[in-house]
N, CA, C and O of each residue as an XYZ file, in Angstrom:
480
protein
N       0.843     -1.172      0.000
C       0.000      0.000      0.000
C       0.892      1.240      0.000
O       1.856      1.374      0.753
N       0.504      2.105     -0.876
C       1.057      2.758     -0.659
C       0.802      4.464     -0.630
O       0.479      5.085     -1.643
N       1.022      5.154      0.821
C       0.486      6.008      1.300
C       0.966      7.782      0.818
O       0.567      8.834      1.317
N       1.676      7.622     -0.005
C       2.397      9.123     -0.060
C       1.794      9.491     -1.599
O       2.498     10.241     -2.276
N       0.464      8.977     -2.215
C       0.226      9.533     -3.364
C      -0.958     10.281     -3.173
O      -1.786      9.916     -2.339
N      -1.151     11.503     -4.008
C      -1.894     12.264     -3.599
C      -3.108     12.354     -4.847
O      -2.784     12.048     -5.995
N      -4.020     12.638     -4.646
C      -5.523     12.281     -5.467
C      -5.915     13.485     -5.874
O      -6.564     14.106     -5.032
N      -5.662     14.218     -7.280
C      -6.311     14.905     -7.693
C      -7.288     14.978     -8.220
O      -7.465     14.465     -9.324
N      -8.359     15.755     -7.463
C      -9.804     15.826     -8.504
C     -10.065     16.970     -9.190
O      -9.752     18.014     -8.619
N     -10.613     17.051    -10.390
C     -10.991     18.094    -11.116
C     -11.659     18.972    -10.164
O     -12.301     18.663     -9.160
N     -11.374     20.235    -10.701
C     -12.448     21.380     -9.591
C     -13.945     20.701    -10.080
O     -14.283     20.162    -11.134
N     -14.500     20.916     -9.117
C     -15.922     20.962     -9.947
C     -16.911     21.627     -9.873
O     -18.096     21.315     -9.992
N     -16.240     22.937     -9.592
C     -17.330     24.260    -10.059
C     -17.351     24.474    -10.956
O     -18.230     25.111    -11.538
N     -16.190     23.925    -11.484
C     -15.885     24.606    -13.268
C     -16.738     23.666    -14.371
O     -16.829     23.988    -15.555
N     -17.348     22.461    -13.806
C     -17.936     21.546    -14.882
C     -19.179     21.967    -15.371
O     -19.975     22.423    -14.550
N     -19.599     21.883    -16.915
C     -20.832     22.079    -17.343
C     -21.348     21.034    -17.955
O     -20.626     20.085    -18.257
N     -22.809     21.049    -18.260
C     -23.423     19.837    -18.880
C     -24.664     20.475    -19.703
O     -25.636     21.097    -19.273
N     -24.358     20.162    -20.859
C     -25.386     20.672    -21.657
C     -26.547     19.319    -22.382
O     -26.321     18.335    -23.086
N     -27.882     19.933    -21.747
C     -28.776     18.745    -21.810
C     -29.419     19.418    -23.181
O     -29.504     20.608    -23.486
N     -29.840     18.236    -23.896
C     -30.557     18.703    -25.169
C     -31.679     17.659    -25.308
O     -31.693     16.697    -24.540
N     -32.649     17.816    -26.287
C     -33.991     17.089    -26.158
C     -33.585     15.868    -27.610
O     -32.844     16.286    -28.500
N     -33.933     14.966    -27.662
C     -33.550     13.621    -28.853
C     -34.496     14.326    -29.865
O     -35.639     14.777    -29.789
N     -33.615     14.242    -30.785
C     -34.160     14.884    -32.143
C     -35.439     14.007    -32.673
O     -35.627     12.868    -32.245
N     -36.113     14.487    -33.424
C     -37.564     14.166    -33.964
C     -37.179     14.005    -35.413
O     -36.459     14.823    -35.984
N     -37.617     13.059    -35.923
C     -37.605     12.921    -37.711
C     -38.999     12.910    -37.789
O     -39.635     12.253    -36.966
N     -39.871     13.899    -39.151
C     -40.599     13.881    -39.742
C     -40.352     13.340    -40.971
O     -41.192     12.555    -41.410
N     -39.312     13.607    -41.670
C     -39.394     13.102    -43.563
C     -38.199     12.997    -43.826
O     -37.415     13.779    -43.290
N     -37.762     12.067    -44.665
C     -36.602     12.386    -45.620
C     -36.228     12.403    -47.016
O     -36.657     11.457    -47.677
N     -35.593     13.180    -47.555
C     -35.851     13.060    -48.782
C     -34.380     13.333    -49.093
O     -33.614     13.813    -48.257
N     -33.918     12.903    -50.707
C     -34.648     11.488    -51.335
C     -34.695     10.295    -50.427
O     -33.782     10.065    -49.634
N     -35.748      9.542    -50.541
C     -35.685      8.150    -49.985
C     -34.533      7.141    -50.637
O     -34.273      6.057    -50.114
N     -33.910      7.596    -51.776
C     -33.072      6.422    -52.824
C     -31.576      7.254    -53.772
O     -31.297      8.291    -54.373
N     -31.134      6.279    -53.466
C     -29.724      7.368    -54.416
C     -28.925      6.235    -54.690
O     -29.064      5.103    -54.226
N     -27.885      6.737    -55.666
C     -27.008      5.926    -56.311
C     -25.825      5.095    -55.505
O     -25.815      5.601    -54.383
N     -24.800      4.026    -55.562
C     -24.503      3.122    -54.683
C     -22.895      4.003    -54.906
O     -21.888      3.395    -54.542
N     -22.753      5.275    -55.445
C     -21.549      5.584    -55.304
C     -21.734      6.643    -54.535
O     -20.925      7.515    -54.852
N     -22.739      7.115    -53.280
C     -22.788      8.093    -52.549
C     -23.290      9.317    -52.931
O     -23.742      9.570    -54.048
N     -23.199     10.169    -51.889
C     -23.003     11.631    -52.733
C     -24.550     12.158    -52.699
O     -24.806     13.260    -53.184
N     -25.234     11.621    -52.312
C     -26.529     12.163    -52.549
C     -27.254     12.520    -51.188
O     -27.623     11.896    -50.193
N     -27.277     13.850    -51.640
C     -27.691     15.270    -50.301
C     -29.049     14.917    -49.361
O     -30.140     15.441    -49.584
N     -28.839     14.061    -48.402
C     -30.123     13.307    -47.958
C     -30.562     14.871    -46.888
O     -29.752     15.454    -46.168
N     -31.766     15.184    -47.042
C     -32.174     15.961    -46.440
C     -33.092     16.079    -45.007
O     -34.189     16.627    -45.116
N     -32.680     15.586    -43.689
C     -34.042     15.099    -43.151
C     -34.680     16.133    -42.169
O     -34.112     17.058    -41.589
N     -35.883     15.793    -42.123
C     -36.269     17.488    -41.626
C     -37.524     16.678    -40.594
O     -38.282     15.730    -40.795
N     -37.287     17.575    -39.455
C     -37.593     17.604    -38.390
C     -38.369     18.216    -36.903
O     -39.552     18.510    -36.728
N     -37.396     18.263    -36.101
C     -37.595     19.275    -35.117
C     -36.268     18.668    -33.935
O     -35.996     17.473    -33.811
N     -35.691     19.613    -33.287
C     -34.634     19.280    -32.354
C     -33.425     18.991    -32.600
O     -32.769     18.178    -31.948
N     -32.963     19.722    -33.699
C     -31.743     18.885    -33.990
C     -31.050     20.322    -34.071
O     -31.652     21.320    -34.466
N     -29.502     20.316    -33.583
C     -28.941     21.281    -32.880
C     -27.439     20.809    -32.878
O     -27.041     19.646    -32.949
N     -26.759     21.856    -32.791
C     -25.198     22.167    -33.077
C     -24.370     22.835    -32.003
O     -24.173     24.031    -32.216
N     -23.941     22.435    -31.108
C     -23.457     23.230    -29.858
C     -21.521     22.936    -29.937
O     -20.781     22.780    -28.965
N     -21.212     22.941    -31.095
C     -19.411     22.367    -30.637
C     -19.143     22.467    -29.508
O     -19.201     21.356    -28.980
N     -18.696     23.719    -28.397
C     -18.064     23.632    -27.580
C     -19.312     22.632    -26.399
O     -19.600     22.971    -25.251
N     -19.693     21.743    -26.935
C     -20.262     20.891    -25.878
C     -20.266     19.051    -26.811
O     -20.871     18.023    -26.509
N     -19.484     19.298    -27.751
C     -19.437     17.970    -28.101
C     -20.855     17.740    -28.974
O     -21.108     16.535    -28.948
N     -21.743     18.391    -29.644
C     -23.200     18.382    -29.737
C     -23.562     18.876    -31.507
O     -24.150     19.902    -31.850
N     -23.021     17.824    -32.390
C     -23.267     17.578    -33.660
C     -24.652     17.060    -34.019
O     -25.423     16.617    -33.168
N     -24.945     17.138    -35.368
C     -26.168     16.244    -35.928
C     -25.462     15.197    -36.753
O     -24.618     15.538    -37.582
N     -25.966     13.196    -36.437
C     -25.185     12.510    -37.487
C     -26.031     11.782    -38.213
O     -27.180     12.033    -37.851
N     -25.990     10.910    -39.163
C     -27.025     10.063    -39.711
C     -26.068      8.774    -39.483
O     -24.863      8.609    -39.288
N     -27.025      8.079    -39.585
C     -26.486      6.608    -39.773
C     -27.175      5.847    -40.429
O     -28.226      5.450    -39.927
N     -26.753      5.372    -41.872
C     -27.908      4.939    -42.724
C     -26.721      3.377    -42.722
O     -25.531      3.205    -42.988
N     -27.918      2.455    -42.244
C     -27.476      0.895    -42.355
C     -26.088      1.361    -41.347
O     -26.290      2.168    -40.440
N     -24.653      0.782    -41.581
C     -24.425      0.493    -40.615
C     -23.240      2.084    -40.909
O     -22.330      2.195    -40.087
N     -23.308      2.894    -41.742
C     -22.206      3.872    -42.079
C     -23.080      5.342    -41.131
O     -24.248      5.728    -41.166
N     -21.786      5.870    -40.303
C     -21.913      6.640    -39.604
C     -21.558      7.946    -40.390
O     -20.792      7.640    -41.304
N     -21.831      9.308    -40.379
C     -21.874     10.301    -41.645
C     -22.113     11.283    -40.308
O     -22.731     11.080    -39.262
N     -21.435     12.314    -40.746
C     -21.897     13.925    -40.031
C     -22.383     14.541    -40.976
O     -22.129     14.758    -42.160
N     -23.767     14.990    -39.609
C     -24.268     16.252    -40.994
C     -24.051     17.641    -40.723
O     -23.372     18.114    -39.811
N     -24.827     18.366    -41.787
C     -24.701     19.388    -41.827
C     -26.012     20.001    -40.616
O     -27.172     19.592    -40.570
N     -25.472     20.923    -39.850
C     -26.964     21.681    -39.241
C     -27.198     22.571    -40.439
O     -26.406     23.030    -41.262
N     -28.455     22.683    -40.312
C     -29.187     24.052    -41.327
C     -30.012     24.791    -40.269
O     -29.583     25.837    -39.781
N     -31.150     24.282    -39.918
C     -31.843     24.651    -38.653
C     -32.245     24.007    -37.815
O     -31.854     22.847    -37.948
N     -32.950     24.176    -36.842
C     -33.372     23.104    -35.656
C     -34.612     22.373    -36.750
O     -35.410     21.723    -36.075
N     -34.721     22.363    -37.257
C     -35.612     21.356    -38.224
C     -35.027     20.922    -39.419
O     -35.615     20.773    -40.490
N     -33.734     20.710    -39.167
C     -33.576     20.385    -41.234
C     -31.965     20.301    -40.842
O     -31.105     21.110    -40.493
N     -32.023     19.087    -41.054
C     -29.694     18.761    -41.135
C     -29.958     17.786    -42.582
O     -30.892     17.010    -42.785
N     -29.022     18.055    -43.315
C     -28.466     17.230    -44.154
C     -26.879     16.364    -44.133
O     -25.754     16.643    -43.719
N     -27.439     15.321    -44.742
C     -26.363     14.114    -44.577
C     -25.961     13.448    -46.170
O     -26.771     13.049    -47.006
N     -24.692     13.469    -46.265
C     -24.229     13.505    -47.786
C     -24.226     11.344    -47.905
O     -23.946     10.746    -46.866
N     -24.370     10.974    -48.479
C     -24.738      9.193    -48.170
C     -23.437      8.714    -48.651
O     -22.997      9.386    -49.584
N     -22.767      7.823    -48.302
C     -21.497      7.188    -48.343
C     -21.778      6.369    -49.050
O     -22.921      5.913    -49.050
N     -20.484      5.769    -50.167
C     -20.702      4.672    -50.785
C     -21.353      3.792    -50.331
O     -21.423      3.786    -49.102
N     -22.206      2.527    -51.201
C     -22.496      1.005    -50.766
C     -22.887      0.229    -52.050
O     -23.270      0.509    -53.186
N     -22.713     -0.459    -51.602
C     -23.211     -2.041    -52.604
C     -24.212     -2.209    -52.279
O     -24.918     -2.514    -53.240
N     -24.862     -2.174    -51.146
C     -25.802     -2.660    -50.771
C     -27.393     -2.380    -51.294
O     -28.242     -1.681    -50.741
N     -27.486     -3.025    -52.324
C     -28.329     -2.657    -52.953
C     -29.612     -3.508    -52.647
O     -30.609     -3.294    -53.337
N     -29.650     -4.389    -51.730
C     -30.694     -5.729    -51.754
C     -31.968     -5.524    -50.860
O     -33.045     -6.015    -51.200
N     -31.830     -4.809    -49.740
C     -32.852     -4.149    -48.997
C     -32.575     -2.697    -48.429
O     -31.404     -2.428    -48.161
N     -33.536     -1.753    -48.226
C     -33.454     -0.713    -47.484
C     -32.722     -0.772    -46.180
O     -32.985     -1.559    -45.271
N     -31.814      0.097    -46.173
C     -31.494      0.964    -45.037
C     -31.684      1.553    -43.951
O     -31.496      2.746    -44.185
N     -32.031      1.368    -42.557
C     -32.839      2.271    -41.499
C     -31.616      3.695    -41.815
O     -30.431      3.688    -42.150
N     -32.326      4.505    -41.595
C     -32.061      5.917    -41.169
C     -32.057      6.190    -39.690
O     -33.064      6.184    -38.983
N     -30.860      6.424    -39.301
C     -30.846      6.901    -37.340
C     -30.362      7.964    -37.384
O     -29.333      8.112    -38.045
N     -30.918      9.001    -36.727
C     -30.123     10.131    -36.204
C     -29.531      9.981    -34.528
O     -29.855      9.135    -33.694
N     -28.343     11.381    -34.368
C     -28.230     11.582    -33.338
C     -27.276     12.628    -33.197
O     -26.573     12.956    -34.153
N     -27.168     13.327    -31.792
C     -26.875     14.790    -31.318
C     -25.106     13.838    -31.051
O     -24.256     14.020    -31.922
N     -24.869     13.205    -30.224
C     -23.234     13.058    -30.364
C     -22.757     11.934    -30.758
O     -21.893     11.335    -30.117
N     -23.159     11.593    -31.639
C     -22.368     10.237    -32.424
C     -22.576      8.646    -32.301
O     -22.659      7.773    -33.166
N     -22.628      8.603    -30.918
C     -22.861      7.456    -30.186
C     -24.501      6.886    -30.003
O     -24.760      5.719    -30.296
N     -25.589      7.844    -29.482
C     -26.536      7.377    -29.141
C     -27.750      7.579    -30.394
O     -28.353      8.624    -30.639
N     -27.854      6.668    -30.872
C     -28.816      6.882    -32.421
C     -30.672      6.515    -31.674
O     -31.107      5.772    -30.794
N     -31.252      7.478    -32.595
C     -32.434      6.938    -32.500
C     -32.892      6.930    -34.156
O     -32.658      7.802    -34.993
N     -33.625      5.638    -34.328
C     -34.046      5.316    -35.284
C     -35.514      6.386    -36.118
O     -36.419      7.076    -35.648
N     -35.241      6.156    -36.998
C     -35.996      7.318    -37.461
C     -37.235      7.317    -38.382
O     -37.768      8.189    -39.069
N     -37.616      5.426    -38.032
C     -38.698      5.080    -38.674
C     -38.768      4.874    -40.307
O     -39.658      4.254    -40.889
N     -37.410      5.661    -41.051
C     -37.179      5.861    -42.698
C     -36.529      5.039    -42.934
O     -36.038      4.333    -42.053
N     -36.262      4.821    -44.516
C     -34.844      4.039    -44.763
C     -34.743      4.368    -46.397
O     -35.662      4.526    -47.202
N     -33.386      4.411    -46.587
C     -33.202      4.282    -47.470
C     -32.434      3.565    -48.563
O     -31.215      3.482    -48.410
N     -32.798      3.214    -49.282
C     -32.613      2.834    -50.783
C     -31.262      2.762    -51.813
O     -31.257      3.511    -52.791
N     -30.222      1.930    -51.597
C     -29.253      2.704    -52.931
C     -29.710      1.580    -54.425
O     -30.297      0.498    -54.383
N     -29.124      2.418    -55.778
C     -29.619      1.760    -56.751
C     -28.460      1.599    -57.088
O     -27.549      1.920    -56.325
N     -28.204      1.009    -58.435
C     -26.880      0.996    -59.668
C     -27.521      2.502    -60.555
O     -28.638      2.945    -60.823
N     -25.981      2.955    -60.811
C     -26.407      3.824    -62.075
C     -26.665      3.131    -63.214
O     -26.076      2.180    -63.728
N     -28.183      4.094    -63.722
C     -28.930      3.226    -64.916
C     -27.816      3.495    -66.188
O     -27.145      4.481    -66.493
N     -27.977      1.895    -66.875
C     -27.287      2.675    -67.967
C     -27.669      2.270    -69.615
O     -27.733      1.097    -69.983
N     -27.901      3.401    -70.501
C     -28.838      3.306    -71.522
C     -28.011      2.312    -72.800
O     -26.948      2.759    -73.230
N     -28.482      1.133    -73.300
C     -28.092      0.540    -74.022
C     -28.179      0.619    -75.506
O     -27.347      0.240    -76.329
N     -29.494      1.256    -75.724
C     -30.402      1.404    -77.192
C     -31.508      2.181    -77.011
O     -32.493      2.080    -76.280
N     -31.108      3.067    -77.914
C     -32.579      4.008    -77.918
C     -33.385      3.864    -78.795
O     -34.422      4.528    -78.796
C-alpha cells in the first residue's frame, strides 16, 4: 500500500453539462440514391442542434455507415450518403446529437446501380 500519493480531482465548479432534447424525424428526402454516394439526404424535423463547444453535432447513420451532418436549422440537417453495394434491402435511417446514441428514425433508405442506356 502505498500512502504518499496524492488524489487529484478536477475542480468541480468549473464543470458544465449541456442537456438537449432527442431529435424528432418527420421526412426524408430522397428516400433512394445511387450506390456511389453523394446524394444530399435531407431530413427534416424538429430538435436537432449544433453546440461544438459541448461535443453536440447532428449525425445520420444509414445501415451500418456513420456520416456527419450538416446543421441548417433546428428542423432540417443534411447528410451527404457514403458509398455502398448494398443494394438488396433498405437501409434504417438513425439520427443523433453526439455520435454514439442513435435513434431510429422510422425511414430508410434505398441505394440503386447507375442506370445505364443501351439502345434508344
Amino acid at each position: 500500500m502505498v500512502d504518499d500519493i496524492e488524489v487529484v480531482y478536477p475542480d468541480s465548479d468549473n464543470l458544465e453539462f449541456y442537456f438537449y432534447r432527442e431529435p424528432y424525424v418527420k421526412k426524408i428526402e430522397p428516400t433512394s440514391g445511387l450506390t456511389s454516394g453523394g446524394t444530399k439526404l435531407e431530413v427534416t424535423g424538429a430538435w436537432f442542434d449544433e453546440k461544438p463547444e459541448y461535443g453536440v453535432f447532428p449525425f445520420c447513420k444509414i445501415g451500418g455507415h456513420v456520416i456527419r451532418g450538416q446543421f441548417i436549422q433546428t428542423n432540417r440537417i443534411i447528410c451527404k450518403t457514403p458509398p455502398s453495394e448494398d443494394t438488396g434491402q433498405p437501409s434504417a435511417v438513425q439520427v443523433s446529437l453526439n455520435g454514439v446514441d442513435f435513434k431510429d428514425s422510422g425511414f430508410s433508405f434505398s441505394y440503386y446501380q447507375k442506370p445505364a442506356i443501351i439502345d434508344i
